[in-house]
One Martini backbone bead per residue (centre of mass of N, CA, C, O) as a GRO file, in nm:
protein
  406
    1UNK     BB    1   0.088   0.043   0.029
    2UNK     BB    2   0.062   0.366  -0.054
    3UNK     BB    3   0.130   0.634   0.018
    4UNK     BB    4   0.048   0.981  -0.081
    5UNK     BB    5   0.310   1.077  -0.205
    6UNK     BB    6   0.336   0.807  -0.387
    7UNK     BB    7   0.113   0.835  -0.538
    8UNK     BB    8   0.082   1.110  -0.668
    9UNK     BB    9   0.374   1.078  -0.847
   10UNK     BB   10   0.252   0.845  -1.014
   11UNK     BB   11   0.006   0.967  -1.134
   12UNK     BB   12   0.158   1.176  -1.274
   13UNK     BB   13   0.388   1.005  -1.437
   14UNK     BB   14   0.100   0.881  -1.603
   15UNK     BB   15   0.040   1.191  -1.741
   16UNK     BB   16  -0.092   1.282  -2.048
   17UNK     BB   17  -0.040   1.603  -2.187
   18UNK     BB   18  -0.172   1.756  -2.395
   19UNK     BB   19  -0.120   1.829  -2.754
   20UNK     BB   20   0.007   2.108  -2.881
   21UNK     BB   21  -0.152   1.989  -3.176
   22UNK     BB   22  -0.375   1.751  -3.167
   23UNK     BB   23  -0.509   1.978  -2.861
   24UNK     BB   24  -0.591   2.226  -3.049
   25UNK     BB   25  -0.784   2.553  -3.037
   26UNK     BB   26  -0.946   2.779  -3.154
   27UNK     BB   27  -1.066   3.125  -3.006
   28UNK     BB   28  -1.223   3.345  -2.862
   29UNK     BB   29  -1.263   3.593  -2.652
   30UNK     BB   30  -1.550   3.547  -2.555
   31UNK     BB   31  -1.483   3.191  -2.492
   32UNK     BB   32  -1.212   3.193  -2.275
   33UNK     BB   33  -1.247   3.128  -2.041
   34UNK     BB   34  -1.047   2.899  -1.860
   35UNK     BB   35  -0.879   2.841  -2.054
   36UNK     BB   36  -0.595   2.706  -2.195
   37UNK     BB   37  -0.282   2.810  -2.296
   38UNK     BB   38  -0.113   2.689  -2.580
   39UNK     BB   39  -0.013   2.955  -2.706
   40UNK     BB   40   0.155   3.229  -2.729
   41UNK     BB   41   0.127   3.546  -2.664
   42UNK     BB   42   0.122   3.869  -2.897
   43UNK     BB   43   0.144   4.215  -2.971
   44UNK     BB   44   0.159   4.499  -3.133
   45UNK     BB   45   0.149   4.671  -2.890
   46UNK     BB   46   0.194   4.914  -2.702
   47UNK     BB   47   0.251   4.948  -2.294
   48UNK     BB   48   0.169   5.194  -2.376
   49UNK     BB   49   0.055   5.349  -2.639
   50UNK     BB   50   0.197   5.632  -2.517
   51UNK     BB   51   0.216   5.835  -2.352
   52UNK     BB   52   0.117   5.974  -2.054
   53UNK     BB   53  -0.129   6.103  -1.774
   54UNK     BB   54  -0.187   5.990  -1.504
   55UNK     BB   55  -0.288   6.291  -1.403
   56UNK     BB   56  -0.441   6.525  -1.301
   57UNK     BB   57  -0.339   6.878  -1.488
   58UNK     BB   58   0.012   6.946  -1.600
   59UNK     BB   59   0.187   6.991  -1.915
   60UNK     BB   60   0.542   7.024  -1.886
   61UNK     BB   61   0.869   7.145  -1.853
   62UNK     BB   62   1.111   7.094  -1.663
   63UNK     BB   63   1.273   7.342  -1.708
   64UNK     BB   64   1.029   7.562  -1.601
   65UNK     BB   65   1.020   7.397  -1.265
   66UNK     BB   66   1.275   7.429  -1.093
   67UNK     BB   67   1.155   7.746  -1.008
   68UNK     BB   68   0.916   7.772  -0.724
   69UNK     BB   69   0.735   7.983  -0.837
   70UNK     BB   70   0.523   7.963  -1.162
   71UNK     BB   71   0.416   8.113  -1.449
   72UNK     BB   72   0.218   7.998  -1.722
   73UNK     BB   73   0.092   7.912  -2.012
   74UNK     BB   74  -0.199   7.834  -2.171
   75UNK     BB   75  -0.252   7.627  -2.479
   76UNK     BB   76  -0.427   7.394  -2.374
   77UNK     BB   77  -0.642   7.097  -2.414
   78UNK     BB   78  -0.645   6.743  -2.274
   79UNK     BB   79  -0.846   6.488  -2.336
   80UNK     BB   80  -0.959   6.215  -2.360
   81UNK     BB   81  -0.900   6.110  -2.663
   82UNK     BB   82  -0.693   6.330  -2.739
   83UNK     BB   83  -0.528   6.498  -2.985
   84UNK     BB   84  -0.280   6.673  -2.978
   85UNK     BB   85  -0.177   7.013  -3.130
   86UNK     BB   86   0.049   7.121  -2.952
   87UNK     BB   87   0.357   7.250  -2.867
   88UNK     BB   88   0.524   7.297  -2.662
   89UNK     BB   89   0.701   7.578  -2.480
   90UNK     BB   90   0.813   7.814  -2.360
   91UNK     BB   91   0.613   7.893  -2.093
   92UNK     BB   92   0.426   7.639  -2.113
   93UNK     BB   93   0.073   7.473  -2.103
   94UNK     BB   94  -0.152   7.169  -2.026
   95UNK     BB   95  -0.409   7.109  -2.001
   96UNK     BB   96  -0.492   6.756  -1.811
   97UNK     BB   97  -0.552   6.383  -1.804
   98UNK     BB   98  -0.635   6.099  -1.744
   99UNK     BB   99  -0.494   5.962  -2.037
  100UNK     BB  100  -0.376   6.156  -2.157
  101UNK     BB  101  -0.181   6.267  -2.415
  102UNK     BB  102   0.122   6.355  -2.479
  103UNK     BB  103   0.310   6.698  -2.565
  104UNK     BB  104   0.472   6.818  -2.742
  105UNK     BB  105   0.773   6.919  -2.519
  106UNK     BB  106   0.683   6.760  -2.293
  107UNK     BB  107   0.796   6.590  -1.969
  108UNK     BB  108   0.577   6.689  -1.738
  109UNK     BB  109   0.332   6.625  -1.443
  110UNK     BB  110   0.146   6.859  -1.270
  111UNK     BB  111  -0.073   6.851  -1.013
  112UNK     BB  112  -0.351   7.029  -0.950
  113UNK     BB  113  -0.266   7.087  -0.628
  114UNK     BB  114   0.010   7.236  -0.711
  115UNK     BB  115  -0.185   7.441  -0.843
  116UNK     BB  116  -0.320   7.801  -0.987
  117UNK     BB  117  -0.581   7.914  -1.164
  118UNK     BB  118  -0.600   8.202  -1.396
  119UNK     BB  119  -0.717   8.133  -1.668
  120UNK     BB  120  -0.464   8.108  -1.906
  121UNK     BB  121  -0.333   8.090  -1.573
  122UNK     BB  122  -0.048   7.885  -1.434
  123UNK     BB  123   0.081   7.844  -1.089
  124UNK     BB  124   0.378   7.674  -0.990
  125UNK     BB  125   0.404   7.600  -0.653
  126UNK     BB  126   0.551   7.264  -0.738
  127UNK     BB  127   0.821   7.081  -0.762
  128UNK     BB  128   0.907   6.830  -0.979
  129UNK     BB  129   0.963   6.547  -1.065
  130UNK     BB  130   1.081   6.425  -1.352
  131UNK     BB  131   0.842   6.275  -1.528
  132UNK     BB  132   0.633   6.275  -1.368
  133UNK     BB  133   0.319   6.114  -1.406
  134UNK     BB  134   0.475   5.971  -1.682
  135UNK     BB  135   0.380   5.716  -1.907
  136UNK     BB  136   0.559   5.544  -2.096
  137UNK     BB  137   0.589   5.398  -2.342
  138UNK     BB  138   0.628   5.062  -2.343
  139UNK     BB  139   0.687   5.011  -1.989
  140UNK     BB  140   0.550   4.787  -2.003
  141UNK     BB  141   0.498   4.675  -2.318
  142UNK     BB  142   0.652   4.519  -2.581
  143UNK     BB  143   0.612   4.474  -2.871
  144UNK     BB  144   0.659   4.129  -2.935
  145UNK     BB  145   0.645   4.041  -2.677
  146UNK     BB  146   0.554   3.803  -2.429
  147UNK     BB  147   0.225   3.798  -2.300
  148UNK     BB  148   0.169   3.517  -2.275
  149UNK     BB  149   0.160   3.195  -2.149
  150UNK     BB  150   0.171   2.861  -2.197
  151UNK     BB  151  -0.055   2.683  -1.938
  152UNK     BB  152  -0.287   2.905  -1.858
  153UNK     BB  153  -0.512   3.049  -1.738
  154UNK     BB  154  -0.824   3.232  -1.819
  155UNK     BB  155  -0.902   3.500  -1.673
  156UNK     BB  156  -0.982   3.832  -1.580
  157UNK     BB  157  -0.680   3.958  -1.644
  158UNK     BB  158  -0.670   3.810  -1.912
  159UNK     BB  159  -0.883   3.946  -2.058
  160UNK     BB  160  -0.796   4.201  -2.065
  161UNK     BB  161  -0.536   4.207  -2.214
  162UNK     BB  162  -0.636   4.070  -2.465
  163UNK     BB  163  -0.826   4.286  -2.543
  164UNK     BB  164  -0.632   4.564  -2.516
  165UNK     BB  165  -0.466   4.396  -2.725
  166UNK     BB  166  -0.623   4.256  -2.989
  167UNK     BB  167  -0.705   3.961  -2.904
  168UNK     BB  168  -0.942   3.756  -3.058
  169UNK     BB  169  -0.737   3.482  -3.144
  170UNK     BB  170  -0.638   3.179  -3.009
  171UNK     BB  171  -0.489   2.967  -2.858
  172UNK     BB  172  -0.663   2.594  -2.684
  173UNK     BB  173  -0.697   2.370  -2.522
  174UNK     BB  174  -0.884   2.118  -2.487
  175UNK     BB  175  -1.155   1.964  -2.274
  176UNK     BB  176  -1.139   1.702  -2.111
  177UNK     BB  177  -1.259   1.391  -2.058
  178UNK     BB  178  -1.490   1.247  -1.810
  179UNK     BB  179  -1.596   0.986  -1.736
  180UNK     BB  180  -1.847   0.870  -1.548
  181UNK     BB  181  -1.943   0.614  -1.289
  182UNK     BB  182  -2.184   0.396  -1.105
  183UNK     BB  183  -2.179   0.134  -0.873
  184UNK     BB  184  -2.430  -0.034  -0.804
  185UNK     BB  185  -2.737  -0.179  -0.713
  186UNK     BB  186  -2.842   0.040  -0.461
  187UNK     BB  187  -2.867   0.229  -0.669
  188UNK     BB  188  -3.054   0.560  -0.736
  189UNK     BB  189  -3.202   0.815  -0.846
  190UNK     BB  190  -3.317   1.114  -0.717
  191UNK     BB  191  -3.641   1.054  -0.842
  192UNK     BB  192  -3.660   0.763  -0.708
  193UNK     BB  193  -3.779   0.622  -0.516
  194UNK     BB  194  -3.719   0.474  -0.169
  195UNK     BB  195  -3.591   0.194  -0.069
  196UNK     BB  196  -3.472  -0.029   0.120
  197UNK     BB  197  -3.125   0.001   0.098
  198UNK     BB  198  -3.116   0.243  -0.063
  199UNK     BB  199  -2.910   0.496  -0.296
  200UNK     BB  200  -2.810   0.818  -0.380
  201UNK     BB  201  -2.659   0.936  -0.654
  202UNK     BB  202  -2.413   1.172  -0.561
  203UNK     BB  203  -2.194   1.138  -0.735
  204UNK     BB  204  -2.252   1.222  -1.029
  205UNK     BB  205  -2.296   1.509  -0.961
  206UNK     BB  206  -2.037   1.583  -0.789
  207UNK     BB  207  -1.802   1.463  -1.044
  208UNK     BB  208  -1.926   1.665  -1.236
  209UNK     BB  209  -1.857   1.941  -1.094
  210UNK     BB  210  -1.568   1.899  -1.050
  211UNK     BB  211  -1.492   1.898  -1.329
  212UNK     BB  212  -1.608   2.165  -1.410
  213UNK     BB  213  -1.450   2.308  -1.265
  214UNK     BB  214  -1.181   2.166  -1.418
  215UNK     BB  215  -1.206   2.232  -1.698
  216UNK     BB  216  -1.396   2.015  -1.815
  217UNK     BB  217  -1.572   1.737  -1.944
  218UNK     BB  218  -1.832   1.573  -1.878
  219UNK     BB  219  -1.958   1.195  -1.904
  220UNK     BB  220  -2.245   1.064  -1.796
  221UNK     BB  221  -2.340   0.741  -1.747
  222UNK     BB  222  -2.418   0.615  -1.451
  223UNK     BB  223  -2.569   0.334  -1.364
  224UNK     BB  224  -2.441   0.066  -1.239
  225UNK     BB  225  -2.420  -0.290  -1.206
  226UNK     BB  226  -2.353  -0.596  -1.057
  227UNK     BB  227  -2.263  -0.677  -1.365
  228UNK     BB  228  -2.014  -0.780  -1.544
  229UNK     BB  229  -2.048  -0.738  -1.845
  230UNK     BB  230  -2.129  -0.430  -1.804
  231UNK     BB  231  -1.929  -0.324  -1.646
  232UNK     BB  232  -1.739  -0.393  -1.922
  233UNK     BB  233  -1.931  -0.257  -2.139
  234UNK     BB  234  -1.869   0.045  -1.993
  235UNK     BB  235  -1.579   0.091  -1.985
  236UNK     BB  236  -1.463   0.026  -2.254
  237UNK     BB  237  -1.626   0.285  -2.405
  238UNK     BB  238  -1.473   0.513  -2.153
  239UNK     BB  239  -1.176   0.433  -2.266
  240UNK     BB  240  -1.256   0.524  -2.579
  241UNK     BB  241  -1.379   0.854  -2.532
  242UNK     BB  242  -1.175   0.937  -2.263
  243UNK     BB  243  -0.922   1.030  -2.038
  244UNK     BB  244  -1.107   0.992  -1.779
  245UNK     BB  245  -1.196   0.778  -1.567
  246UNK     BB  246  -1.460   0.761  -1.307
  247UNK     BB  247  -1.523   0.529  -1.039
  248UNK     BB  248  -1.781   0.421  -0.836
  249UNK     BB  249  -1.713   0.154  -0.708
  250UNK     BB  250  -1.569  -0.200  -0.690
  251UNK     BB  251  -1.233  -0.153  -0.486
  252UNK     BB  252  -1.241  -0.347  -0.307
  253UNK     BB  253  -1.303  -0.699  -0.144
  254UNK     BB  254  -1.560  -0.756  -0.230
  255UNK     BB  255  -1.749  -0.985  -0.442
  256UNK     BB  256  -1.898  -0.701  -0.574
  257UNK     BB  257  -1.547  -0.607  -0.673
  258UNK     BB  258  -1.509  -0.590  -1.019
  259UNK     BB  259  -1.283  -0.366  -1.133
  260UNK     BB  260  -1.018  -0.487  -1.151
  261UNK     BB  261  -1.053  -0.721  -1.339
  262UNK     BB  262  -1.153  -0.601  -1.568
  263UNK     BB  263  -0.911  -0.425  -1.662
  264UNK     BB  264  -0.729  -0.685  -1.705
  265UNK     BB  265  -0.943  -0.779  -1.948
  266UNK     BB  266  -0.879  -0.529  -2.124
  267UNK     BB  267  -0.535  -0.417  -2.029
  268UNK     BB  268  -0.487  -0.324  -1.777
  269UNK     BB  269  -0.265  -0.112  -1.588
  270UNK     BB  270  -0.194  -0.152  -1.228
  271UNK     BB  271  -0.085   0.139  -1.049
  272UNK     BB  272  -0.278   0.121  -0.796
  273UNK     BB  273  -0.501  -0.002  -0.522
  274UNK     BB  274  -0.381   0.165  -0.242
  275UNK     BB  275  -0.394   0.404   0.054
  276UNK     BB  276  -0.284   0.563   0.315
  277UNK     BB  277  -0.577   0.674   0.360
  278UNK     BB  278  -0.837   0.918   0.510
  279UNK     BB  279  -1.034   0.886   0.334
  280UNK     BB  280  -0.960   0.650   0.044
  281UNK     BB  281  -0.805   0.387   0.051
  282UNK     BB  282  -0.962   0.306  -0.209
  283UNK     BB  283  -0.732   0.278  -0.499
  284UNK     BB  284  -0.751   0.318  -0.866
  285UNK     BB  285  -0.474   0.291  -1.106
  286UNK     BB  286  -0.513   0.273  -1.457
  287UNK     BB  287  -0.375   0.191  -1.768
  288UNK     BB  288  -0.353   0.135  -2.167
  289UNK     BB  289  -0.069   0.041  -2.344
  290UNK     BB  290  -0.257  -0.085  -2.624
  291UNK     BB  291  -0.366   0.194  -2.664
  292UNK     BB  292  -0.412   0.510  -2.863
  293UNK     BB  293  -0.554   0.624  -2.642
  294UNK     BB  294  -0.505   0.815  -2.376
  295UNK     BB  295  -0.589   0.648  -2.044
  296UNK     BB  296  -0.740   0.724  -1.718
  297UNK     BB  297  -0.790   0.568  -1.416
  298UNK     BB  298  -1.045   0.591  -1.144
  299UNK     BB  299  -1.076   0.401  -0.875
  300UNK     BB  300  -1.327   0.483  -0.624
  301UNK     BB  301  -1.481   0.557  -0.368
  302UNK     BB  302  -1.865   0.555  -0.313
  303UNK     BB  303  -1.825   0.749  -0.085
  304UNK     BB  304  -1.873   1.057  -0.098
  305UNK     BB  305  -1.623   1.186   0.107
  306UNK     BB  306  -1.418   0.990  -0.049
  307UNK     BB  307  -1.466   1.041  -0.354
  308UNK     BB  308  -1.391   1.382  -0.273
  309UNK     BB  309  -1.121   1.332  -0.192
  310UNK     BB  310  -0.970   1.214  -0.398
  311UNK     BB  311  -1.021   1.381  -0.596
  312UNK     BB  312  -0.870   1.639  -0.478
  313UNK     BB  313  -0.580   1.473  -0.386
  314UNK     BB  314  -0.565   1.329  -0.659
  315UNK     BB  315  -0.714   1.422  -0.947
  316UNK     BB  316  -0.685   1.708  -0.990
  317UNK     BB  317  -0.367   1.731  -1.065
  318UNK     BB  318  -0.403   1.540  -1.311
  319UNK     BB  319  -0.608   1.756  -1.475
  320UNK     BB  320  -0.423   1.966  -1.467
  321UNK     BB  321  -0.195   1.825  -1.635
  322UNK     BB  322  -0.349   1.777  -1.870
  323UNK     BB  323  -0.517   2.039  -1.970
  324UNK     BB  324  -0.181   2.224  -1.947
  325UNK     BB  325  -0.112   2.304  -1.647
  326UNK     BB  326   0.146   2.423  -1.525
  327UNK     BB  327   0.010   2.447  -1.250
  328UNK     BB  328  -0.081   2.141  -1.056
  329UNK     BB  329  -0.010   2.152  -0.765
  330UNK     BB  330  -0.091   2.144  -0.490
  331UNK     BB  331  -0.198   2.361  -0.230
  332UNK     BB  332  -0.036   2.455   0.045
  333UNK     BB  333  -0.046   2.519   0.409
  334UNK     BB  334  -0.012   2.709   0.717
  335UNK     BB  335  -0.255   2.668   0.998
  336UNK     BB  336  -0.427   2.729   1.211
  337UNK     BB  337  -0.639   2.538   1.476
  338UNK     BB  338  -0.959   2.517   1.624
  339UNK     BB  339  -0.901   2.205   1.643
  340UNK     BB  340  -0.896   1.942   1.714
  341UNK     BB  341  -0.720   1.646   1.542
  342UNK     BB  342  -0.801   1.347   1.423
  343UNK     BB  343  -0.607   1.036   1.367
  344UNK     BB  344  -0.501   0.676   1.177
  345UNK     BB  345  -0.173   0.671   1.218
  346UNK     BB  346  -0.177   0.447   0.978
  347UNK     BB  347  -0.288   0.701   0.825
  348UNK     BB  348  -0.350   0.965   0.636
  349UNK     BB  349  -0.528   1.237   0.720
  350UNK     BB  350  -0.873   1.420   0.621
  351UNK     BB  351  -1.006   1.722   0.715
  352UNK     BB  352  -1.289   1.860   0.645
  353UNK     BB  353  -1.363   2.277   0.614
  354UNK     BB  354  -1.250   2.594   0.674
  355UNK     BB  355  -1.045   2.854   0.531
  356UNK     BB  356  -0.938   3.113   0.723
  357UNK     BB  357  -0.898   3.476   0.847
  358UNK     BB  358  -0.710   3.626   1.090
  359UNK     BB  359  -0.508   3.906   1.086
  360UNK     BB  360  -0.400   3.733   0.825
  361UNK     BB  361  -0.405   3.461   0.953
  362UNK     BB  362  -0.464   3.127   0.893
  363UNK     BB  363  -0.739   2.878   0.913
  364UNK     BB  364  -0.878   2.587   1.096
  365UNK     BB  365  -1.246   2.470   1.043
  366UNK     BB  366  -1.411   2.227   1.148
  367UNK     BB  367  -1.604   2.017   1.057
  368UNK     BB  368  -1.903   1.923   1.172
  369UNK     BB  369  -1.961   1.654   1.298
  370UNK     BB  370  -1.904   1.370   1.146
  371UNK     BB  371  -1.663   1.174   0.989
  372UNK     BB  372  -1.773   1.013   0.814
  373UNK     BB  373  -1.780   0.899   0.462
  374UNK     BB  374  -2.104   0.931   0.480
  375UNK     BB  375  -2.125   1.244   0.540
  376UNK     BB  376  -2.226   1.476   0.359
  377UNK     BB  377  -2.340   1.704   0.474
  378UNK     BB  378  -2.088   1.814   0.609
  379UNK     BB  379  -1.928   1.910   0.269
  380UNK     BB  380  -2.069   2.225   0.326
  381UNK     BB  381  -1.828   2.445   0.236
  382UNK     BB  382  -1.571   2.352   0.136
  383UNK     BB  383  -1.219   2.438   0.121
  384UNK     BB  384  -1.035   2.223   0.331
  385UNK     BB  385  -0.732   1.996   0.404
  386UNK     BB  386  -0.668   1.840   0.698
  387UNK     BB  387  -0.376   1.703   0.810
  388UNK     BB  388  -0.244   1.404   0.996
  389UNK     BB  389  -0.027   1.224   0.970
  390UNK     BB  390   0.180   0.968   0.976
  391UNK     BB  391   0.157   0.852   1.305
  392UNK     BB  392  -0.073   1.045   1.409
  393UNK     BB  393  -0.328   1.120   1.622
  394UNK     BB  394  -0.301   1.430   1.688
  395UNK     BB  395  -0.404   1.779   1.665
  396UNK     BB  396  -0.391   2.044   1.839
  397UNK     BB  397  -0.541   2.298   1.944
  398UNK     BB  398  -0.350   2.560   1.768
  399UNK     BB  399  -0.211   2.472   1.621
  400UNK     BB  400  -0.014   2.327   1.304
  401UNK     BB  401  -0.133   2.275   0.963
  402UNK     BB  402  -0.120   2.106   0.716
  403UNK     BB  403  -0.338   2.285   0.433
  404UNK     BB  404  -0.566   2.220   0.166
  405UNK     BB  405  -0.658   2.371  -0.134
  406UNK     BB  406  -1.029   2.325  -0.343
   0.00000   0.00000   0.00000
């Protein structure tokens, strides 16, 4: 049995991150949120774009204010958005704004603060520093340089610079295809009745939402029943159709868990069996190296709660690292603990709570209620995983944690 840190990197060695050329596609930029940039962007444009003014005043020549005060003449106003039309000379200014453009023989910006106005003359009661206020062009981003690189998400301030700069169409990876399935004679759909016994699906709906918050595209198989034919029949269509399949239940050692001898009998090559961790023991990976298409296979266990704790902290990494994300590793973080943690010292144990911050420092708040891996009630408002080491007992309340963030 694998611990966690060696199940991880097996896992990440295992994912074959998607293809430059064969898992390209073009996109437009208003459908481009969160897709992964494929290659580089660069643009036409410098960043300013001229010189300009940071604040509202008067553009002046350095030459002319460096023994204040001293009185100027206005010779024009120039609003955001207009070119300006005269060359300042010796003792002339520029009433300016944010954002407007500097004209011809200025090169500093003194601020409406420091100046008084009276009709087509202005005051400068206080001198600035060379240059002060003033954008120069190009100071942000050089034409022609690497504006964004590949392996990024693209979010709102990616939004924005790609806007700004005027890439209307760029590459980025597709999104990777992730069937689900659900295994277990007990399962019922959350519509129908439910009989003595029976238990509702929710991982199916579960780690839809997880893979779609992960950039990738579900494709929900449903329930499959433990009957051998049907649920061998529905995995293999599951890998030649999807990048991972996740599958729940079936991998544990019961006489109706199926998944393992399946997948062998498939031609798959099973690399982690289970792993020393709390809740989430039963953890199947295997991978078809006989196949054209590489498919990354997840049997995960049943119980709603250690389903997604796997997820998180297997899957997760795996489906970034695929999807073409430069940064992929969980993010760990160390914060003080408002409760006691107990652990399963056999097992690298993981609670599940919510990271806060308290006059600026993290804190972990465990969430209430019973730790039951059936406790789904419990993963409501869930942010983040505090881990308890292999061979701990317990971590005490005010104590340091390392927590995942999710």
């Amino acid at each position: 049995m694998l611990n966690a840190q060696e199940a991880e990197a097996l896992i990440l060695e295992l994912v074959c991150p998607l293809h430059r050329e064969r898992d390209v596609e073009t996109v437009d930029l208003g459908v481009a949120r969160d897709r992964i940039l494929a290659a580089t962007v660069a643009s036409q444009l410098d960043f300013p774009h001229w010189d300009n003014s940071a604040m509202d005043g008067y553009a002046v020549r350095y030459a002319d204010v460096q023994d204040c005060p001293v009185v100027l003449e206005i010779v024009e106003e120039i609003p955001a958005g207009v070119q300006p039309k005269k060359s300042l000379q010796s003792g002339q200014a520029a009433r300016i704004f944010t954002g407007s453009v500097m004209p011809n023989g200025a090169d500093t910006i003194v601020i409406q603060e420091n100046t008084q106005r009276d009709r087509d003359r202005v005051t400068i009661l206080q001198s600035p520093q060379f240059q002060e206020f003033v954008r120069q062009r190009a100071s942000f981003y050089n034409a022609g340089n690497p504006l964004l690189s590949p392996g990024i998400a693209i979010g709102a301030p990616e939004m924005a610079i790609l806007a700004a700069a005027q890439c209307t169409q760029f590459q980025v990876y597709r999104r990777p295809r992730v069937a689900i399935l659900s295994t277990g004679d007990e399962l019922v759909t959350p519509d129908s009745p439910l009989q003595p016994g029976q238990i509702v699906d929710s991982n199916q709906y579960a780690l839809s939402t997880f893979v779609a918050q992960n950039g990738a595209l579900p494709l929900p198989l449903g329930i499959v029943r433990d009957r051998a034919e049907q649920l061998k029949q529905t995995i293999a269509q599951a890998i030649i159709s999807a990048d991972i399949v996740l599958s729940t239940g079936g991998v544990s050692v019961g006489e109706y868990d199926l998944v393992d001898r399946i997948l062998g009998e498939l031609g798959g090559e099973l690399h982690v069996r289970s792993v020393a961790v709390k809740p989430g023991k039963p953890l199947t990976v295997a991978t078809f190296p006989h196949q054209k298409h590489p498919c990354l296979y997840f049997g995960i266990p049943g119980n709603p709660v250690s389903a997604l704790v796997s997820c998180w902290r297997f899957v997760q990494p795996a489906l970034k690292k695929l999807s073409g994300l430069s940064n992929y590793q969980p993010q760990w973080i160390i914060a003080r603990s408002r409760d006691e943690l107990r652990g399963a010292v056999k097992r690298e144990t993981y609670l599940w709570g919510q990271l806060t911050f308290l006059e600026g420092k993290p804190e972990f708040a465990l969430a209430r209620g019973s730790k039951s891996s059936g406790n789904l009630i419990d993963l409501a408002q869930t942010t983040a995983l505090a881990r308890v080491p292999l061979g701990e007992k317990s971590i005490a309340a005010g104590e340091e944690v390392w927590v995942m963030l999710i």
